[in-house]
N, C-alpha and C positions, 0 to 999 in steps of 0.2 A: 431324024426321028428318035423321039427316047422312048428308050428300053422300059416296059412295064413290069419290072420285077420287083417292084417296092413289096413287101411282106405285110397284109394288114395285119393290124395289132388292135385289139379291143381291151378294153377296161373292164375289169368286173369287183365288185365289192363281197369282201372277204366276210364271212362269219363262220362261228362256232354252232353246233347241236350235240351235246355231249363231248368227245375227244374230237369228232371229227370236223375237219373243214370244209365249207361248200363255197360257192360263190356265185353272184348272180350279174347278167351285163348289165352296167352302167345305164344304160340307155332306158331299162324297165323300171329302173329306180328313183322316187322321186324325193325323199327326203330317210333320215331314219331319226326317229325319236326315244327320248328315254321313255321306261314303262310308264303308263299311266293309266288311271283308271277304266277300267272296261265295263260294261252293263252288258249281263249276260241279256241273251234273246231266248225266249224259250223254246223247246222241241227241235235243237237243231244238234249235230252232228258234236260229239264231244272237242273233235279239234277246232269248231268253231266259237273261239269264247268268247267272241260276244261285239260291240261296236261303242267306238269312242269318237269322239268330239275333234273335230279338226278343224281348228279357223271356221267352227259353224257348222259342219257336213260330219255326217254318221259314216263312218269309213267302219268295214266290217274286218277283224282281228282274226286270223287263224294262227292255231300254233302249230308251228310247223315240227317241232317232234311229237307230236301226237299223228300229225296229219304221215308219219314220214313210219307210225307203230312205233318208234320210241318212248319211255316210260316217260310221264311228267315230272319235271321238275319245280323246284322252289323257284320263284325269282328271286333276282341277287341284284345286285347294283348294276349289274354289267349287262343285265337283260334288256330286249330292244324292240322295238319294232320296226322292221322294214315298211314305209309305205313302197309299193309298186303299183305299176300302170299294166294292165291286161285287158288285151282287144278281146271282145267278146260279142261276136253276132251283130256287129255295125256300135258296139257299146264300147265305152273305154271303163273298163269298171276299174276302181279306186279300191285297194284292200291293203292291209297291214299283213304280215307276217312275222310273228312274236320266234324271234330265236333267242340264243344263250348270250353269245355277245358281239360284238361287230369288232371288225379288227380294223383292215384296211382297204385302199384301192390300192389295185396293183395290174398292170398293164400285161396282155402274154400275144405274142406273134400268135395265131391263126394255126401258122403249121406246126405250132408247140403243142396244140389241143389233142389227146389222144380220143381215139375212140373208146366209151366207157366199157369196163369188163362186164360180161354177164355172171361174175361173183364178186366175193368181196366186198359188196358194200350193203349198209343196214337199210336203205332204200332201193325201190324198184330203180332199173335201170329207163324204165320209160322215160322218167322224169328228169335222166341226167343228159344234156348236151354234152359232154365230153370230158375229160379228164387232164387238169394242167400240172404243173409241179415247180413250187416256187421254193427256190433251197430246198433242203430234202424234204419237202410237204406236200404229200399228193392235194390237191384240191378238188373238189365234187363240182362240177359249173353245171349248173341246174337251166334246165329249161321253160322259164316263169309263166309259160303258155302253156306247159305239159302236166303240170303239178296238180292245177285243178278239176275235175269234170267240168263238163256243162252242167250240171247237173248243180253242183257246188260252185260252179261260176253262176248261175240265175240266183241258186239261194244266197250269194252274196250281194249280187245286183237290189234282189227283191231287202233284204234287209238295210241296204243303202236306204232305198225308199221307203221300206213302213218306218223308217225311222226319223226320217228327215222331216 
């Protein structure tokens, strides 16, 4: 009989917001693109700026240091958008999340993931799935199901669609 002590290990894709690094699992992430034009939407949330064109489909942009109460910044070269995948009320809703820059993928064992502190970091801890450390860099691993409302997931959903 073999012994089931294999350690899982998940992937997750590294970025910057400011100084700080976060990272999201692999599995949520479906592409990440360089910046590209966005067309604001009107009367919506400041961290929602707006929806771009993807192979045809209105994918709605949020920036996530706005979304996270961090100041805005300029874009630079290095700025990105994350697409990801989020389940949402039998929906798979399709959204972009604009950070600073994207670094890498990097693998971490399961039981290397701490539980996140309830201080120390510039975001709520709702949002964070747990805490990794890759060389001496703590890493933020984010919860891409936690980040947004329902609220803010419909008015993504709905701007997919008045757009498309």
């Amino acid at each position: 009989m073999a012994e089931a002590s294999a350690i899982e290990t998940s992937q997750h894709l590294t970025f910057t917001l400011g100084k700080e690094v976060f990272a999201l699992d692999i599995a949520s992430v479906r592409e990440v693109l360089e910046l590209t034009s966005i067309t604001k939407i009107p009367r919506t949330p400041d961290f929602m700026r707006g929806v771009i064109n993807l192979r045809g489909h209105a994918v709605p942009v949020m920036d996530l240091r706005l979304k996270f109460g961090m100041p805005r910044a300029e874009a630079t070269v290095d700025t990105c958008i994350i697409i990801v995948e989020v389940d949402f009320e039998g929906d798979r809703i399709i959204m972009g999340g604009m950070v600073d820059s994207v670094r890498e993928v990097f693998e971490i064992p399961a039981d290397r993931i701490e539980v996140a502190p309830r201080m120390g970091t510039s975001i709520s801890t709702e949002y964070i799935k747990g805490i990794g450390k890759q060389d001496d860099v703590f890493i933020i691993i984010l919860d891409i199901a936690r980040i947004f409302s329902a609220a803010e997931l419909a008015l993504a959903r709905e701007a997919q669609k008045d757009a498309a």
